[in-house]
C-alpha positions as CSV (number, residue, x, y, z in Angstrom):
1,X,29.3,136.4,246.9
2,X,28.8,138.2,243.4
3,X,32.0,137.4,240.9
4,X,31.9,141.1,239.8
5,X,32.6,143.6,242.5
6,X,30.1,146.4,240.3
7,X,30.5,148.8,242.8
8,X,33.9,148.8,242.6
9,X,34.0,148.6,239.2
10,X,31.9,151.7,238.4
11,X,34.6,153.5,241.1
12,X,37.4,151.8,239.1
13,X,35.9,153.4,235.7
14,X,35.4,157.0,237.4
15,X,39.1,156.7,238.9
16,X,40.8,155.7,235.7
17,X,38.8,158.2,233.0
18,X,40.9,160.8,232.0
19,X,39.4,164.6,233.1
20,X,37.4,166.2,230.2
21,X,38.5,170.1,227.9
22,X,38.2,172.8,230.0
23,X,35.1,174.3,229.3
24,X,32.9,177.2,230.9
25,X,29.5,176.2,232.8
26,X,27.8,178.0,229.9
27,X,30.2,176.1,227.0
28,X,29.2,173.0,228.3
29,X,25.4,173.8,228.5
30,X,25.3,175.1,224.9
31,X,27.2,172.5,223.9
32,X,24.3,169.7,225.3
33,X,21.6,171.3,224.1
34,X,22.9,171.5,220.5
35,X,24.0,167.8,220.6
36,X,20.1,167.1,221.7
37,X,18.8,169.5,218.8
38,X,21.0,168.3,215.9
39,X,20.3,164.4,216.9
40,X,16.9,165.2,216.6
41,X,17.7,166.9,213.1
42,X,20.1,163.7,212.5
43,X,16.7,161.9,212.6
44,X,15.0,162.8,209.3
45,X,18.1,163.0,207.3
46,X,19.4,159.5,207.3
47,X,15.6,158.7,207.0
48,X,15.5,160.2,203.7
49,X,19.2,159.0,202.8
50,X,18.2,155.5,203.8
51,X,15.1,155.2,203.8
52,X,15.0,153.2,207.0
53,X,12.2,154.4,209.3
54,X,12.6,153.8,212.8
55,X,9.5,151.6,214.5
56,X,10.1,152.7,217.8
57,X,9.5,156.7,219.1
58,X,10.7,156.6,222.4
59,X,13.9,155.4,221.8
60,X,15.5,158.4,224.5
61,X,19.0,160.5,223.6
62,X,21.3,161.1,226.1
63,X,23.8,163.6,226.4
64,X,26.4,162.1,228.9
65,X,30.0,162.5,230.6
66,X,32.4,160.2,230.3
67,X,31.4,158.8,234.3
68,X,28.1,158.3,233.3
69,X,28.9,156.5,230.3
70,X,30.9,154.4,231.8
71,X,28.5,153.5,234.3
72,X,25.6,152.7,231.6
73,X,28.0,150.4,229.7
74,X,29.1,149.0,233.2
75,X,25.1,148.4,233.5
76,X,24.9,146.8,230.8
77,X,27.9,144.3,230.7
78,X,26.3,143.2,234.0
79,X,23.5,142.0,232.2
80,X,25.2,140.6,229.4
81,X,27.5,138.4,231.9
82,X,24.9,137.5,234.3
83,X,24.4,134.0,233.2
84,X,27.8,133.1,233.1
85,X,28.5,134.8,236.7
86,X,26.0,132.2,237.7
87,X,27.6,129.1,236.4
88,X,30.6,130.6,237.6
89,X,29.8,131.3,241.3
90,X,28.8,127.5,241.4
91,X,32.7,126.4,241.1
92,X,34.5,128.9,243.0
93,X,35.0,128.9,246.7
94,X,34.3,132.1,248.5
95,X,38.1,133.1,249.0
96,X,37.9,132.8,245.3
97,X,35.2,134.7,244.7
98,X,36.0,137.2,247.2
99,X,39.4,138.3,245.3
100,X,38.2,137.6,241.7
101,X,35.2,139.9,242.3
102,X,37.5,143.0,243.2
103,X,40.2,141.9,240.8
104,X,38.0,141.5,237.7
105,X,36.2,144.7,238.8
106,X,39.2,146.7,238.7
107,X,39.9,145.5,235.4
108,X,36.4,146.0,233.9
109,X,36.7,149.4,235.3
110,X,40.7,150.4,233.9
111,X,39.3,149.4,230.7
112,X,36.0,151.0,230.2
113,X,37.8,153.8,231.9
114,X,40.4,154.5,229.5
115,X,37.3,153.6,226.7
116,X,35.2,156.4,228.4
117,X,37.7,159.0,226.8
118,X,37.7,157.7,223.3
119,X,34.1,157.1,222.7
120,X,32.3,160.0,220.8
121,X,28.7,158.4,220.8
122,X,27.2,155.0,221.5
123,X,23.7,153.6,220.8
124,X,23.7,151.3,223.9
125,X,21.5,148.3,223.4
126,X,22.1,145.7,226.2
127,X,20.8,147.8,229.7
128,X,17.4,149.4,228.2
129,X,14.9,148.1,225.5
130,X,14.8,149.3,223.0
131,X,18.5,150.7,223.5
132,X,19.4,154.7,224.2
133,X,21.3,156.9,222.2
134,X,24.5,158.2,224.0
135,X,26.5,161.0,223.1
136,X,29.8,161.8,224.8
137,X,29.7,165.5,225.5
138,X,33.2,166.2,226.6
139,X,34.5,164.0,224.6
140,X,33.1,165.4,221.1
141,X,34.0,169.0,222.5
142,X,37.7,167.4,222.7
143,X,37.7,166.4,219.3
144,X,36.1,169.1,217.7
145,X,39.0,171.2,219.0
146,X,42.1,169.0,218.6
147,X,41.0,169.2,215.0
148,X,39.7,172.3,215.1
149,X,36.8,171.1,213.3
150,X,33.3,173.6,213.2
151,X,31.2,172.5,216.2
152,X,28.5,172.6,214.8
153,X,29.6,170.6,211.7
154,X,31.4,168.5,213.7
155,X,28.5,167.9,215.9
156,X,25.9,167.2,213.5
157,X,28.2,164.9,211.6
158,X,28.8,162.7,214.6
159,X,24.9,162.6,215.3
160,X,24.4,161.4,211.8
161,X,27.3,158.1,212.6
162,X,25.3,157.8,216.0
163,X,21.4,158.3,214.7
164,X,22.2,155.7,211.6
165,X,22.9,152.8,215.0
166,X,19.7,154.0,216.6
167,X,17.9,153.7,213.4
168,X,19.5,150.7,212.1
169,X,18.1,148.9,215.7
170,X,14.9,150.6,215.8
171,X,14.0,150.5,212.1
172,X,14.7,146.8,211.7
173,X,12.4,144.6,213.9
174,X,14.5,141.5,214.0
175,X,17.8,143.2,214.6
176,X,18.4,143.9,218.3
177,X,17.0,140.6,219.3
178,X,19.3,138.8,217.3
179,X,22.5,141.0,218.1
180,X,21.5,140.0,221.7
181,X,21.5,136.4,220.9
182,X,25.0,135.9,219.5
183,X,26.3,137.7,222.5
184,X,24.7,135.4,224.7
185,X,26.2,132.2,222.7
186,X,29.2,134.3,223.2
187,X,29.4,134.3,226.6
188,X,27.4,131.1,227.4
189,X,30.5,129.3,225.3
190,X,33.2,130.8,227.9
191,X,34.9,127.9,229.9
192,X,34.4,128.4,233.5
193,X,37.2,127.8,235.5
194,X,38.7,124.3,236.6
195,X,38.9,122.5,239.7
196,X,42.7,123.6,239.4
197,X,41.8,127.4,239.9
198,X,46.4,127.9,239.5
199,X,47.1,126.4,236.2
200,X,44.4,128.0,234.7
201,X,45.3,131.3,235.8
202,X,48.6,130.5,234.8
203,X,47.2,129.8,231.0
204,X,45.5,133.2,231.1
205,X,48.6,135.0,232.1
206,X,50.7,133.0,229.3
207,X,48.0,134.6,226.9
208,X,47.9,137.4,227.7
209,X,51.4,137.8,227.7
210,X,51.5,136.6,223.6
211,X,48.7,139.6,222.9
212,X,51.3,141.7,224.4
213,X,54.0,140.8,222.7
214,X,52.2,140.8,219.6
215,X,50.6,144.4,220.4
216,X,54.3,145.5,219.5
217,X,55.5,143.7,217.0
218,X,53.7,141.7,213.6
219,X,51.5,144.0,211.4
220,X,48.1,142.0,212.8
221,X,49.2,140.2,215.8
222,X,46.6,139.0,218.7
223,X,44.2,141.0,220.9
224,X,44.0,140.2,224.5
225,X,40.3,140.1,224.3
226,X,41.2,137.2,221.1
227,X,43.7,135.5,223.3
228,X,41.0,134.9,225.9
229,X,38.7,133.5,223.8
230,X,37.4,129.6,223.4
231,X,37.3,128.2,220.4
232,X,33.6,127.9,220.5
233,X,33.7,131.6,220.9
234,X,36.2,132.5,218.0
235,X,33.3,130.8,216.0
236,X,30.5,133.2,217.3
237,X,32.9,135.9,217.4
238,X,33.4,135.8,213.5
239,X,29.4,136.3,213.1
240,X,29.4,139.2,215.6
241,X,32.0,140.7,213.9
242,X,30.5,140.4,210.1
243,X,27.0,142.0,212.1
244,X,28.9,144.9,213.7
245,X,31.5,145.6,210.3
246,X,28.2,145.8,208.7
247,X,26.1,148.3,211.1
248,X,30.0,150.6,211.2
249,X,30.2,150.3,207.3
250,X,26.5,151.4,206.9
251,X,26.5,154.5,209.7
252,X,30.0,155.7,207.8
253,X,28.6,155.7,204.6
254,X,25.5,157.2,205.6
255,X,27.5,160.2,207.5
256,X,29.5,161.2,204.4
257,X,26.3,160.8,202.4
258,X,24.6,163.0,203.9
259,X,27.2,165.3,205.1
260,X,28.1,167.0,201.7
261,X,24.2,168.1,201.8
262,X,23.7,169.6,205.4
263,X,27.5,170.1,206.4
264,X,29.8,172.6,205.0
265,X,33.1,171.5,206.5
266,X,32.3,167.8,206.0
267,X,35.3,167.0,203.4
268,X,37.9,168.8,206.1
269,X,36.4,166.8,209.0
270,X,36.8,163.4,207.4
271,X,40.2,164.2,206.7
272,X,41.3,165.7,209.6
273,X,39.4,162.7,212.1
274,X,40.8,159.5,209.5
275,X,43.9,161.0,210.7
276,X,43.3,161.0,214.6
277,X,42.2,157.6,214.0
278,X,46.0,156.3,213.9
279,X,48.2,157.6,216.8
280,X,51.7,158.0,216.8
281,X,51.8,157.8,220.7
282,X,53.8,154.2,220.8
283,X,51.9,153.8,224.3
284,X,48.5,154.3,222.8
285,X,49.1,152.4,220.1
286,X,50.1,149.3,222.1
287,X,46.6,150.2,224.2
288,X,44.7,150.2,221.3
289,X,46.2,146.6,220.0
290,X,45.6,145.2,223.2
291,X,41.8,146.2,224.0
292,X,41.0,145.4,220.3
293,X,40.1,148.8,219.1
294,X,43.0,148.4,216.1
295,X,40.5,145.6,214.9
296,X,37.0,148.2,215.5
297,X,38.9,150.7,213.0
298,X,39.0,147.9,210.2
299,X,35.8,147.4,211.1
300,X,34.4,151.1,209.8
301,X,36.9,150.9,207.0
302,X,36.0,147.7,205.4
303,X,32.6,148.0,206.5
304,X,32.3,151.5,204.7
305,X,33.9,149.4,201.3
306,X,31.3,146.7,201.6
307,X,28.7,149.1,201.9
308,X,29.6,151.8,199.4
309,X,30.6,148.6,197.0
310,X,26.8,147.6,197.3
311,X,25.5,150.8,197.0
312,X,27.1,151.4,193.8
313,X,26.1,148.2,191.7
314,X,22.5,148.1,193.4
315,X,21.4,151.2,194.9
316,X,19.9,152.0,198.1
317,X,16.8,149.4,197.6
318,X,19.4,146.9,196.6
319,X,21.5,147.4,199.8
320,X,18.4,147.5,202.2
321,X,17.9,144.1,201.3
322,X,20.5,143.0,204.2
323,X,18.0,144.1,206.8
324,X,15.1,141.3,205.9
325,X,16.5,139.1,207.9
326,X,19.2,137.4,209.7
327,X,20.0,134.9,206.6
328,X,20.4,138.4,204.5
329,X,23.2,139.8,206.7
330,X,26.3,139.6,205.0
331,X,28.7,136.3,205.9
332,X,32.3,137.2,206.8
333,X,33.6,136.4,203.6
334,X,31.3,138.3,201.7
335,X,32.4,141.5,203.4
336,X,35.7,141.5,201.3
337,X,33.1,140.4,198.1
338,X,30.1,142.8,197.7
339,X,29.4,141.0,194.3
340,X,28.8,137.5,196.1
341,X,26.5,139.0,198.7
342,X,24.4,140.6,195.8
343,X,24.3,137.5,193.5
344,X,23.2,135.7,196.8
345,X,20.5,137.9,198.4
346,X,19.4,140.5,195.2
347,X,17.6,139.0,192.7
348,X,18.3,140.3,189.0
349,X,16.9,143.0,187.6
350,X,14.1,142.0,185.5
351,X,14.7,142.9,181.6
């Protein structure tokens, strides 16, 4: 008996995604043909900006719904987990594994669900090799018109976020491989559950009910994905994090790089979408603590500093220098410090 009921969670996602804008049979077609045309026109533009050159040519777009991203994702999280859903089916009996495979699936499901709406774009890099480029149709249409952005602007600029993943992944040989190594030492350092199957659940619920708490009240407080966490993963976690601040920082910069060149309405967009980034909705806001997203939007904005701090003392062939290798990437207190990453990893300039 499989621990994840994957069936039932793809259902769960689908049943739990909210409904996309109301658009015409002939709205929505124009609108996924120009998402495919200006991805492609994405392409050489943050080649030029940074000059990164992607390795790979067949790394495929995708034009989605928010079902079918959802099921991608649920794809890939089945591959991520799969070696831990091994050691796991080892220690529980089958009633166990019976309900915990519908239980977790309808979890997995509520909260990719609920992320299928929010998502504008993903490069997805854990179900295909070398990864696929994923852009959330209905979702971007949504946006474009709850901030009454140009959709063609609007379009192109989230293209130019999204391309800047793929090429950061394609262009740098080393990089997927060893993205996809820390999330494996993240999930192989999970503790599978005890002979006492009832107090552990018990310490689960206990956590999960301090991230809620703290999802209304202290200025930081604790994510339920962080109050689930092993020590052993809080360590890993740390290094993800610095990788992922880093690959947000860079696509953001890159974006309003280009976008003053190629985009007419950039300066309103980036105004009007920083602001859609903080909710008033108290209920969306206590969604967002819990699931971790709060933490993802520090992640662009002190991502886009360490970047654009680089940039500024060393230049674009200065910054590239944090794709030669793993040791190059930027450590988690250097994120807050572009100076110490530079005296680290760029040598002086010669006199």
């Amino acid at each position: 008996m499989a621990l994840v009921d994957w069936d039932l969670a793809t259902a769960a996602a689908a049943r739990f995604g909210p409904t996309g804008p109301s658009v015409t049979y002939a709205q929505a077609d124009a609108a996924v043909r120009e998402l495919r045309l200006l991805a492609d026109e994405a392409v050489a533009h943050v080649a030029e900006y940074t000059g990164l050159t992607a390795r790979i040519d067949d790394a495929p777009v995708r034009v989605v719904d928010r079902r079918t991203w959802a099921e991608v994702n649920i794809h890939g999280l089945r591959q991520v987990i799969h070696p831990l859903t091994d050691r796991l089916e080892a220690k529980v009996g089958v009633v166990g594994s019976l309900v915990g495979a519908k239980v977790t699936a309808v979890e997995a499901g509520a909260v990719l669900g609920y992320l299928s709406g929010k998502v504008l774009g993903q490069y997805e890099v854990f179900a295909t090799d070398p990864g696929q480029l994923l852009l959330v149709a209905p979702n971007i249409v949504g946006m474009e018109r709850r901030i009454k952005a140009d959709p063609r602007d609007f379009r192109l600029w989230v293209c130019l976020h999204e391309v800047t993943h793929r090429t950061q992944f394609t262009a740098v040989p080393w990089l997927r491989e060893h993205f996809l190594g820390e999330v494996r030492r993240f999930v192989e350092a999970s503790e599978p559950p005890t002979a006492n199957l009832l107090s552990q659940t018990f310490r689960q619920v206990e956590a999960a009910m301090k991230a809620a708490r703290s999802a209304t009240g202290d200025e930081r407080g604790t994510t339920l994905i962080e109050a689930m966490q092993t020590p052993q993963q809080r360590a890993v976690l740390d290094r993800l994090t610095a990788i992922l601040t880093l690959l947000e920082g860079h696509a953001e910069v890159v974006m309003d790089g280009v976008g003053p060149r190629v985009i007419p309405s950039v300066a309103q967009i980036r105004a009007a979408f920083d602001r859609r980034r903080h909710p008033g909705n108290p209920v969306e806001q206590y969604l967002r603590r819990m699931l971790g997203i709060d933490i993802k939007m520090r992640q662009y904005a002190e991502g886009r500093a360490f970047v654009q701090g680089v940039l500024d003392r060393v230049g674009m062939d200065g910054l590239n220098k944090v794709w030669t290798s793993p040791q190059t990437l930027p450590k988690p207190a250097e994120l807050t410090d572009p100076a110490a990453w530079i005296a680290r990893v760029v040598p002086p300039a010669t006199p």
